[in-house]
C-alpha positions in Angstrom: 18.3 37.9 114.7 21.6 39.8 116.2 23.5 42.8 115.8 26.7 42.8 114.4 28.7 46.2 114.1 25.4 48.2 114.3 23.9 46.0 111.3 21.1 43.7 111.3 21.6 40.0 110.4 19.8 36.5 110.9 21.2 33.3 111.2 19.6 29.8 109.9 20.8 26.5 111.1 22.7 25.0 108.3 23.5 27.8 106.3 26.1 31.0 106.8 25.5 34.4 108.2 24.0 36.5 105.2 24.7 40.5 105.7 21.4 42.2 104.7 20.7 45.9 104.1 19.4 48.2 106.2 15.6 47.1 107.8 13.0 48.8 110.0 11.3 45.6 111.2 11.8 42.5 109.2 9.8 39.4 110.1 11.4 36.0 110.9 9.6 34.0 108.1 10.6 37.2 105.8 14.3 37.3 107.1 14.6 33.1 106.5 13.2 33.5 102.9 15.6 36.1 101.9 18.4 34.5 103.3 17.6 31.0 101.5 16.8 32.1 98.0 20.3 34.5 98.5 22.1 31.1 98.5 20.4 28.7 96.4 18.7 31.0 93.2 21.3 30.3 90.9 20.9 26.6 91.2 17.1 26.6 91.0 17.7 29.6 88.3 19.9 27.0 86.3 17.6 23.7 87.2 14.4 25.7 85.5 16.1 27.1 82.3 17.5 23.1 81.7 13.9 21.4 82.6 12.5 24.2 80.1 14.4 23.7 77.6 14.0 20.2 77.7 10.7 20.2 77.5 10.8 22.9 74.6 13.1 20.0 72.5 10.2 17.2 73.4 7.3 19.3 72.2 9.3 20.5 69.1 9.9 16.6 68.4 6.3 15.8 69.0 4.6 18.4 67.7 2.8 18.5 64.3 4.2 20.9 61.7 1.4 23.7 61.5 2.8 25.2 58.7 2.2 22.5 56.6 -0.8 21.5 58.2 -2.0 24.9 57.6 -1.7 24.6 53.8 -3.2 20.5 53.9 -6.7 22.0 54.6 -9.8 20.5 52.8 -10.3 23.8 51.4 -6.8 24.1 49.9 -6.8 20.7 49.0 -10.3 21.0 46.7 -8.6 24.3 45.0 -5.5 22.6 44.2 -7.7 19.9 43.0 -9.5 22.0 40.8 -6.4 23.7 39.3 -5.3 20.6 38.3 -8.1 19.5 36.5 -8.5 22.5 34.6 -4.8 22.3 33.2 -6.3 18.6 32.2 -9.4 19.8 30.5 -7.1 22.6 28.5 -4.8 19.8 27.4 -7.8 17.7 26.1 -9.8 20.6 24.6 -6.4 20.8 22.7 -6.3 17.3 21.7 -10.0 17.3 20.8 -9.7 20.0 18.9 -6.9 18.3 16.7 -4.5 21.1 17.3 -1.5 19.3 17.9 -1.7 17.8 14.6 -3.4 20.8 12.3 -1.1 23.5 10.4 -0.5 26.7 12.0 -3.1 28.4 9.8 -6.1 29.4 12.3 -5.4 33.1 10.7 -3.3 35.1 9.2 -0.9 36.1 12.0 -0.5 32.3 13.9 2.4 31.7 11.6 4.1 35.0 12.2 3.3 34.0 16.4 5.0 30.6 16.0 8.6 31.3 14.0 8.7 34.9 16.2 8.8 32.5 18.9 11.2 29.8 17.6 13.4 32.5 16.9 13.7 33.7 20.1 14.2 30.3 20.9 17.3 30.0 18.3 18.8 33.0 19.5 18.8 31.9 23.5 20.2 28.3 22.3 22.5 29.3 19.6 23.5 33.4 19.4 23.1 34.3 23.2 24.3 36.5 24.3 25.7 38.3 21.3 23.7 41.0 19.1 19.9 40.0 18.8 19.4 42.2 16.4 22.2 40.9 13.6 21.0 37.2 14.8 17.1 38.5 13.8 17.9 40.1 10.5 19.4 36.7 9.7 16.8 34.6 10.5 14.1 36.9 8.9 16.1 36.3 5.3 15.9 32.6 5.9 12.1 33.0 7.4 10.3 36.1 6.5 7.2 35.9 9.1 9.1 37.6 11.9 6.5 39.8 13.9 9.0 41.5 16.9 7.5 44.8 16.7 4.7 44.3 15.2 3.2 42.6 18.6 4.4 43.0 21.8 8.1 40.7 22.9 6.6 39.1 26.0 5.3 35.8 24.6 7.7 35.4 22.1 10.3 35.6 25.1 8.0 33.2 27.2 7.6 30.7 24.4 11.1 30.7 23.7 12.1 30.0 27.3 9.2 27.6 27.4 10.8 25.7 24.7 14.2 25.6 25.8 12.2 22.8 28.7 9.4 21.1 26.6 11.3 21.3 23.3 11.2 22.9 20.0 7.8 21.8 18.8 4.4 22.9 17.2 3.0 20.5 20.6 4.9 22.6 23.0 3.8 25.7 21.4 0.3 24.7 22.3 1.1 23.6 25.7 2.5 27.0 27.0 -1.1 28.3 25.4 -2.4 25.5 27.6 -1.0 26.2 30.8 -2.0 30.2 30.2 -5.4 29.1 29.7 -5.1 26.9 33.0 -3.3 29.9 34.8 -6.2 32.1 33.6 -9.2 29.7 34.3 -8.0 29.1 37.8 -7.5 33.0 38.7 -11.0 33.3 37.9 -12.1 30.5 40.1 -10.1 31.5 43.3 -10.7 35.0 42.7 -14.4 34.8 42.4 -14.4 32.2 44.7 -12.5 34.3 47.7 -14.8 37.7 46.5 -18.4 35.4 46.4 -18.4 31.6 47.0 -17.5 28.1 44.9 -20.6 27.6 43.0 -20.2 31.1 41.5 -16.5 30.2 41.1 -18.0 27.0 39.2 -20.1 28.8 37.4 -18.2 31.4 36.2 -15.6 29.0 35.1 -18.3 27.0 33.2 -19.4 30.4 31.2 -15.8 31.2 30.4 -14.6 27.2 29.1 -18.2 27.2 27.1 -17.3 30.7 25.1 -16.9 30.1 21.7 -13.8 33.1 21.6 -12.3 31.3 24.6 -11.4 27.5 22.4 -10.1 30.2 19.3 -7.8 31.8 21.4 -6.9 28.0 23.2 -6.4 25.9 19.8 -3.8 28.5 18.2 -0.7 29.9 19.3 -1.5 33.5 19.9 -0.4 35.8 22.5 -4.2 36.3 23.0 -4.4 33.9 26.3 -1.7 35.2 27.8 -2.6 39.0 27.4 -5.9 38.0 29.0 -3.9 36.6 31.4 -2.7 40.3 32.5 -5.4 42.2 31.6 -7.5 40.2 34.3 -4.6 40.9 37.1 -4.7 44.2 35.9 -8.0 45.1 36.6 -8.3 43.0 39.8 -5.4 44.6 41.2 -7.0 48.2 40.0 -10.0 48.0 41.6 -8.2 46.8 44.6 -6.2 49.6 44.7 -9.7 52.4 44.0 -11.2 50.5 46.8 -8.1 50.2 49.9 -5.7 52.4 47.7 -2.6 49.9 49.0 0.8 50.6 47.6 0.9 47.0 46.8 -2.2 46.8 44.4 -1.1 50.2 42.5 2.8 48.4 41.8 1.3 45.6 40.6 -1.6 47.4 38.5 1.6 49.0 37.2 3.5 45.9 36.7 0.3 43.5 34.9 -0.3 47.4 32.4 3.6 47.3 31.2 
């Protein structure tokens, strides 16, 4: 160490003078640290940020997707499982029943139910998007069992639009009935199943599929499934919202009651 115009510096063999700041009484292994990582830190700066990053690209390459690992669980699996087999078991309850092949007289309103829902299906593929109304008062003087109004537009709408995919059928008006049913069946399952455990999921299933009501409103197109549908979102999403009182749960109690 040496003085150089009242300042206090240290040389190291090898590398240049380094001007320091002002010190009482710095060491020599201090002063030979300082002046070596003054010269070299952006290369050993630069040489980590590379190696990182390297090894960052090898572990991304290597490394098992845990998003989708996280949604192949057993658990998930099984549910998914059991989802599936109860939009079967719908289908075949259908089938058994003779449904796809019986008139559309299970009471006095199934008719009305079915051409309300074709016509909404004529108007999307023929009239849209000009008046509905003019387009409805035409169709109910060619068939008179019209029931807009009467019951609520939502599954007229939905089996209209279902249609417009699985075709313009008495079968595919008894497969959107199926797949409410199998939307409703398997809400009951996982919902009991998160709130209790699987063999009161089972059971609870079993009770529901074995009710008498249940194959009525499943072998005729009614809008009776699919209000069921909402009414049990509805009052999970109530109760939810009487027990946390989340924003969340209230919109949606809102949105299932509309």
């Amino acid at each position: 160490m040496r003085k150089v115009h009242g300042r206090q510096t240290w040389h190291q063999p090898g590398a240049s003078t380094v001007e320091e700041t002002r010190l009482e009484d710095p060491t020599p292994q201090a002063s030979r640290a300082i002046s070596w990582y003054s010269q070299r830190w952006p290369e050993r700066v630069a040489s980590s940020i590379l190696l990182k990053s390297r090894s960052m690209a090898l572990l991304k390459l290597n490394a098992p997707d845990h998003r989708t690992a996280a949604w192949l669980t057993p658990a998930r699996l099984r549910d998914s499982a059991f989802c599936l087999l109860f939009g079967l078991m719908m289908v075949v309850i259908q089938y058994r029943s003779g449904a796809f092949t019986a008139d559309l007289a299970l009471d006095w309103d199934e008719p009305a139910h079915a051409v309300s829902s074709l016509m909404v299906h004529d108007y999307l593929v023929q009239d849209f998007p000009h008046d509905p109304l003019q387009f409805a008062w035409l169709f109910y003087g060619h068939y008179s069992k019209v029931a807009i109004g009467h019951w609520p537009p939502l599954f007229y709408l939905a089996e209209g639009i279902w249609m417009l995919v699985a075709g313009r059928s008495q079968v595919a008006l008894l497969l959107f009935v199926a797949f409410c049913a199998a939307v409703l069946i398997s809400s009951v399952y996982l919902e009991v199943q998160h709130r209790s455990s699987t063999v009161a999921a089972v059971l609870s299933v079993a009770v529901l599929m074995s009710s008498r009501v249940f194959h009525i409103m499943l072998c005729g197109v009614r809008p009776d499934m699919l209000m069921t549908l909402l009414a049990f979102w509805a009052t999970v999403h109530c109760g939810e919202y009487m027990r946390f009182g989340s924003r969340r749960s209230r919109n949606l109690f809102v949105v299932f009651t509309v």
